[in-house]
N, C-alpha and C positions, 0 to 999 in steps of 0.2 A: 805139659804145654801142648795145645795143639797144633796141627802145623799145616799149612798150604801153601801150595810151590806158587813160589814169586812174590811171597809177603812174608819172608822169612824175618826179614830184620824190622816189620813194622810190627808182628806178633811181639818179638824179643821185647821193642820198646814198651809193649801194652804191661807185658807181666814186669822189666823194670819199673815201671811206674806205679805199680800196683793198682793198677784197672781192672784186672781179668776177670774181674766179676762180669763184663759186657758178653763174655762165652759162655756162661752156666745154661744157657742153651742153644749150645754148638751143635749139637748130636741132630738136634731138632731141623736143623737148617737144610738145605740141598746147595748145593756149589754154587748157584748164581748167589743165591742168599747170601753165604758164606763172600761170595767177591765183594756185593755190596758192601757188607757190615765191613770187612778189612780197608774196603774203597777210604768212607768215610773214617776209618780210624788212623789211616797214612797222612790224611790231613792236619789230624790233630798235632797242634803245638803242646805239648806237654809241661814244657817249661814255664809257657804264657797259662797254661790251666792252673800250675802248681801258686805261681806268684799271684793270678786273681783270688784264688780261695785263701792263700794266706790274709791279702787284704780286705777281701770280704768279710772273713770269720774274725780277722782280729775287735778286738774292742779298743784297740788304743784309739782314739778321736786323733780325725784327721785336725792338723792345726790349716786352721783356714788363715790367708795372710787379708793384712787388712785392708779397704778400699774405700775410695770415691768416688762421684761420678767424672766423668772421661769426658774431656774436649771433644767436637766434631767441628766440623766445614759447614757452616750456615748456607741455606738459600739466596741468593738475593733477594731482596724484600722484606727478609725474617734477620738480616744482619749480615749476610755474604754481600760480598765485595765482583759486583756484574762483572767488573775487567778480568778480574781473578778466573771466571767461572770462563769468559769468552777463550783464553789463553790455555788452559786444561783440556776445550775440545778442541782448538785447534791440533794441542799436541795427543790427542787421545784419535784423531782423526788420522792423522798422519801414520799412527802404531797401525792400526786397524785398516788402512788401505794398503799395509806392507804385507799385509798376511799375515800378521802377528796374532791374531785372538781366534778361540775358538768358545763353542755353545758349549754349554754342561750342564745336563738336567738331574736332577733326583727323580726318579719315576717308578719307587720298590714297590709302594704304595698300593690296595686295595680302595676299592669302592664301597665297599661293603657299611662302611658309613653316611654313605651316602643315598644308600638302597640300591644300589648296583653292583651287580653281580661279573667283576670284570676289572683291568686294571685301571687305577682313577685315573692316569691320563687319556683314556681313553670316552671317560666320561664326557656328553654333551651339553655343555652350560653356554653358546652363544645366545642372546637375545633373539635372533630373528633366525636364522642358518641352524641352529642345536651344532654347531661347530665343535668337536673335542677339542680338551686341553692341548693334546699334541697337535691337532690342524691348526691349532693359533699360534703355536709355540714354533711351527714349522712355516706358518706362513709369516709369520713376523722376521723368522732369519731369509728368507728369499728375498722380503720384501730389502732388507738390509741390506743383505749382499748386492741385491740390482740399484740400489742407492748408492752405495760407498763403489763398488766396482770389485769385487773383492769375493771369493768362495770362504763360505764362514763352515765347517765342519761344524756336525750336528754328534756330541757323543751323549748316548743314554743310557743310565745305572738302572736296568729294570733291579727285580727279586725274583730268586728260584720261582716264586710262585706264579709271577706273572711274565716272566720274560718270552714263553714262546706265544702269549695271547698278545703283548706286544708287538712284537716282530707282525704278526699275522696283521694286526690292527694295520701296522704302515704298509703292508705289501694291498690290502685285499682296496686301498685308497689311493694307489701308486703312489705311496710316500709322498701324497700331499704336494704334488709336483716338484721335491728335488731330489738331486741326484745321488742315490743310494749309496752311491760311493763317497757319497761325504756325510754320511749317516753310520755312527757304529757304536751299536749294542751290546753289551756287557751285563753279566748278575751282580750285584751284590755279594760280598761274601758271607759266609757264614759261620759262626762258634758254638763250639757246646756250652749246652747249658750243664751248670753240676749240682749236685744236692747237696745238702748241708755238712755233707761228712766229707763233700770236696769229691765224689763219684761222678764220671760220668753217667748220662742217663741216657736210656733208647726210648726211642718214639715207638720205635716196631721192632718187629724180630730180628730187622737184617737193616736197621740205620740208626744212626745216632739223634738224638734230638738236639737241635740247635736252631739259634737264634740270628736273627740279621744284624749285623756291627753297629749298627746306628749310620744317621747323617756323616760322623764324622767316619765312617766305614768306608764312603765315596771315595776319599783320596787313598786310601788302601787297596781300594776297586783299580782306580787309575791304576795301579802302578802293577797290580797282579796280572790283570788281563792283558797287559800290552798296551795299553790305551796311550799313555805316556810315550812310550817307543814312537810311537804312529805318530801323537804333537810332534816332536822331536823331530821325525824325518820330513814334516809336513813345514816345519821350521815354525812352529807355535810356542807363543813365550809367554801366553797372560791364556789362564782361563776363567771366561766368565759364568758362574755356579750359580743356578736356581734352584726353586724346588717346583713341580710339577703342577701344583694346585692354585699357582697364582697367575691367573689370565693376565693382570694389568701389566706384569714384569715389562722394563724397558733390559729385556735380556744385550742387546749393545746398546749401552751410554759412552757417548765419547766422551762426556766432561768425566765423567768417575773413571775411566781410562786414564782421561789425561793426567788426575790429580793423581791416581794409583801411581802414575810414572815420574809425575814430579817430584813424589814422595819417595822413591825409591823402596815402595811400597814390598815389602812378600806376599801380604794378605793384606784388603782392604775389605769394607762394610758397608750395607746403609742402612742405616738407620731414620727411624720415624719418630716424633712426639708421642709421647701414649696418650690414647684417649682416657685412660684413668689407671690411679696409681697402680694398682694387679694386674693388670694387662697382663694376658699369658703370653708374653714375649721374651725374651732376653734381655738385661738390662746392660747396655755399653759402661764398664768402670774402667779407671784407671787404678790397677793397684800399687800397694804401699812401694814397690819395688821398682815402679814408674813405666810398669809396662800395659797395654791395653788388650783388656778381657769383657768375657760379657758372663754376666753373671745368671744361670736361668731363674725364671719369677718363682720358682717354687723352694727356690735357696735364698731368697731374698727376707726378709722378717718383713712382717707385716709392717713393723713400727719404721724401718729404714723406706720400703715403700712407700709408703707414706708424708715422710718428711717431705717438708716444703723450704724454698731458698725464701729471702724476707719479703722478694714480693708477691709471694703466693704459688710461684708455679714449683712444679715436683726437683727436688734435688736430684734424683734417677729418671729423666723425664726422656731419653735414650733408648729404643726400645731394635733392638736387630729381629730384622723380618727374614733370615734366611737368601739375603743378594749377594755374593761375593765377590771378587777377585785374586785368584792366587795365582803366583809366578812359577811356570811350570816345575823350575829348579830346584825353588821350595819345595813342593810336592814332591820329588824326588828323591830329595832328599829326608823328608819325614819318612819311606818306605825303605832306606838304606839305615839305617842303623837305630838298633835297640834302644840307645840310649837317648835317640832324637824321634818320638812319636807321641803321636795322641795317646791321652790316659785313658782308661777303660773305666766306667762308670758301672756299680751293680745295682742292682735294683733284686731284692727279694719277693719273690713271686711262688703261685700257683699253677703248677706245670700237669698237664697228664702225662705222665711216663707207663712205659710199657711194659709187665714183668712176663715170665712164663704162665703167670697166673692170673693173668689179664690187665687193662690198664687202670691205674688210677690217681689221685692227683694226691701230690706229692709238694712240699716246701721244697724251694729250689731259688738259684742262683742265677740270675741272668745277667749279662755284661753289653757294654755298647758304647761307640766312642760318638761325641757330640765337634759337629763339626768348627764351631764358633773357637772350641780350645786350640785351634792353630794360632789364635790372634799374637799369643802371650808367648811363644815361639817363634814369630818371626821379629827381626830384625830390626823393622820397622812396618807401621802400620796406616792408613790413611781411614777413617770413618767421614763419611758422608751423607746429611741429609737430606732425603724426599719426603714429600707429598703424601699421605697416605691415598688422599684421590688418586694421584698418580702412578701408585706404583703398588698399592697393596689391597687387594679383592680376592682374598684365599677362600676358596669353596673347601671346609673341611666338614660340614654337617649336613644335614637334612635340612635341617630346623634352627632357629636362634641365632648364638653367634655364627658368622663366617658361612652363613648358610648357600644353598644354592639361591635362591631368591636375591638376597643380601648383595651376594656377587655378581650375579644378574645385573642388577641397578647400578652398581657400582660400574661397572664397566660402559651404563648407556650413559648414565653421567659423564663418566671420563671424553666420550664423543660428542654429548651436547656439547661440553666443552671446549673442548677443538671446533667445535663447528663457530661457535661464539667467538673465540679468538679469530675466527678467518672470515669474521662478517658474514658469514652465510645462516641465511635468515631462516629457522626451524617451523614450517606451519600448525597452528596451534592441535591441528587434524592428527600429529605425530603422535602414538604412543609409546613404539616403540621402533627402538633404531640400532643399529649396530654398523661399522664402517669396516670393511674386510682389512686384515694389515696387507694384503696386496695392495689397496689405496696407499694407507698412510700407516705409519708409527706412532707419528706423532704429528702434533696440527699444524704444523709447515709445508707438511706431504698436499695436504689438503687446496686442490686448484681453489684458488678463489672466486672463477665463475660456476665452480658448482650450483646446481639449481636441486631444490630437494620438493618432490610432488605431493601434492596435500593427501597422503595418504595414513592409514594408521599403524602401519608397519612397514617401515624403509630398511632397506639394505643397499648399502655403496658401496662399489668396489668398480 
């Protein structure tokens, strides 16, 4: 057994578990090396590696329970009930000028899909400004806060890989004019990945190779970093959860507050129409057991996709774009005990792992928790639907679907339209336009003697 002072009992657990293969090149190391590799190996959960690779490697077939599509809260217009929806923001107005809510982004995320070399909330996609995700995402909450009267805490999940090009992002912009101390940053965690024989695997000489937990890894994030603690002393009861690539977010809605509250909600959603049966989205069911889940599109059969009710529109016609709402307590409670947590999802993969004999790629195991599986867990649940003009313009490609162009458009649409609601007359001279959320959020914000100049690129603010 080898040994090094002050990692006596995390060695012991490596050769209990029969790991120690990660040492057959110990000798080779030097002592910082040596700290690293034992660093990363006192983190491992053993128990949670033992139980992943049983269920990855078994072949019993998961029994899947059975389901249909899941009720939601109509629009007005579309079937919602206007008094219903007026009553929800009153009482989601009321939560939110107490100091009850706070922001919560996803932001582990890379560019590199995008052809940027950099964290994707830092990517520039306004129309007219090249404004980053995060300067929209921080000027929409200022903008709010100086609306409602209210400090709205700004907390962000980067990932080991981008978390200190973040930070730099919001300091070298003075944090986008708020107050840093209502801004707090956290990584993502991390797990190993194992090979098929259920081994750990090194990336390098002196670390283990691991993977980021998934979306549903965020509220596991909350509760390791402190982040929750800090809710908690801040007296935060409701967090509202995005994900970093959707400019159009109405990141505070008071009506899905309020309905979250009337419902005595743990977890709430919103949900969109899909523009077609596959949509790579998440599909809202209620299952057999009458509790409400969302099913992802690629567990979905083609043929249930598909299916239509008699008059033609989709049976799973529910699709969750990643909006939440969870009750901080919930979340607290999912990180306090074993036997109340999100499931870990494997997916079998092509890894490079690293031997003494150099690196090469390897069949491997990789794990991750999907955030949507809290739904089926709480208590009770509220789903709510939007607009996709309104609410959904995810820049996740170059090119095609969801592109930066795509979203581009999408969001000058969304301000033509505000401008149209508030009678302010667009000259046909306008190409392109874009409305700072220091203006407005939403087309209420919007004075109605705005005057807008025959020009071919406007920006208001």
């Amino acid at each position: 057994m080898i040994v090094f002072p002050g990692y006596e009992e995390s060695i012991q657990r490596v050769y209990e578990n029969k790991q120690d293969q990660v040492f057959a090149h110990w000798q080779q190391l030097d002592d910082t090396q040596r700290k690293k590799l034992l660093t990363d190996l006192t983190a491992v959960n053993f128990e949670q590696c033992a139980a992943q690779f049983s269920e990855a490697s078994s072949n019993t077939a998961v029994e899947v329970q059975g389901f249909g599509p899941a009720d939601f809260i109509r629009r007005p217009g579309r079937g919602g009930d206007a008094a219903a929806f007026k009553q929800a923001r009153d009482t989601g107005l009321a939560h939110l000028r107490a100091g009850k809510l706070c922001a919560f982004v996803v932001a582990g995320g890379q560019g590199s899909r995008l052809g940027y070399d950099g964290p994707k909330g830092a990517f520039q996609i306004s129309p007219v400004r090249n404004k980053s995700l995060f300067q929209i995402h921080t000027e929409k909450l200022l903008k709010y806060s100086r609306k409602y009267g209210v400090e709205l805490p700004f907390f962000i999940m980067t990932s080991q890989a981008n978390h200190e090009a973040t930070v730099e992002h919001f300091k070298q912009h003075a944090w986008f004019g708020m107050n840093p101390d209502n801004i707090r940053f956290f990584p993502q965690n991390m797990i190993p990945s194992l090979d098929t024989a259920g081994k750990l695997v090194l990336d390098g000489p002196d670390s283990l190779f691991r993977n980021p937990d998934g979306h549903g890894g965020s509220l596991t994030a909350l509760q390791s970093s402190g982040a929750l603690a800090e809710m908690k002393k801040r007296g935060i009861e409701t967090i509202s959860y995005f994900q970093v690539d959707n400019p159009t977010v109405a990141i505070i809605d008071p009506e899905f507050i309020g309905f979250h509250l009337q419902g005595a909600a743990e977890v709430s959603t919103k949900v969109l129409t899909k523009a077609f049966a596959e949509e790579k989205v998440g599909n809202l069911v209620r299952f057999d057991d009458g509790r409400t889940g969302v099913v992802e599109y690629s567990d979905l059969s083609p043929e249930l996709a598909c299916s239509t009710n008699s008059d033609g529109s989709l049976r799973f016609q529910a699709g969750s774009i990643g909006i939440h709402l969870f009750q901080r307590d919930f979340v607290e409670r999912l990180g306090g005990s074993s036997q109340f947590a999100l499931p870990f999802h494997v997916a079998r993969k092509k890894i490079k792992a690293w031997t003494p004999e150099g690196t090469s790629e390897i069949d491997a195991f990789k794990f991750e928790k999907f955030v949507f599986d809290a739904l089926p867990l709480a208590s009770a649940t509220v789903s709510l639907e939007v607009l996709r003009e309104d609410e959904f313009a995810p820049v996740k490609n170059r090119d095609g679907l969801d592109s930066i162009e795509n979203s581009r458009q999408l969001m000058m649409d969304q301000h033509r339209r505000w401008l149209n609601e508030r009678g302010i007359e667009i000259p046909p001279t306008v190409r392109t336009i874009e409305i700072s959320p220091l203006l407005a959020v939403e087309a209420a914000d919007l004075p109605a003697e705005l005057r807008i100049p025959a020009e071919a690129n406007i920006y208001l603010d």
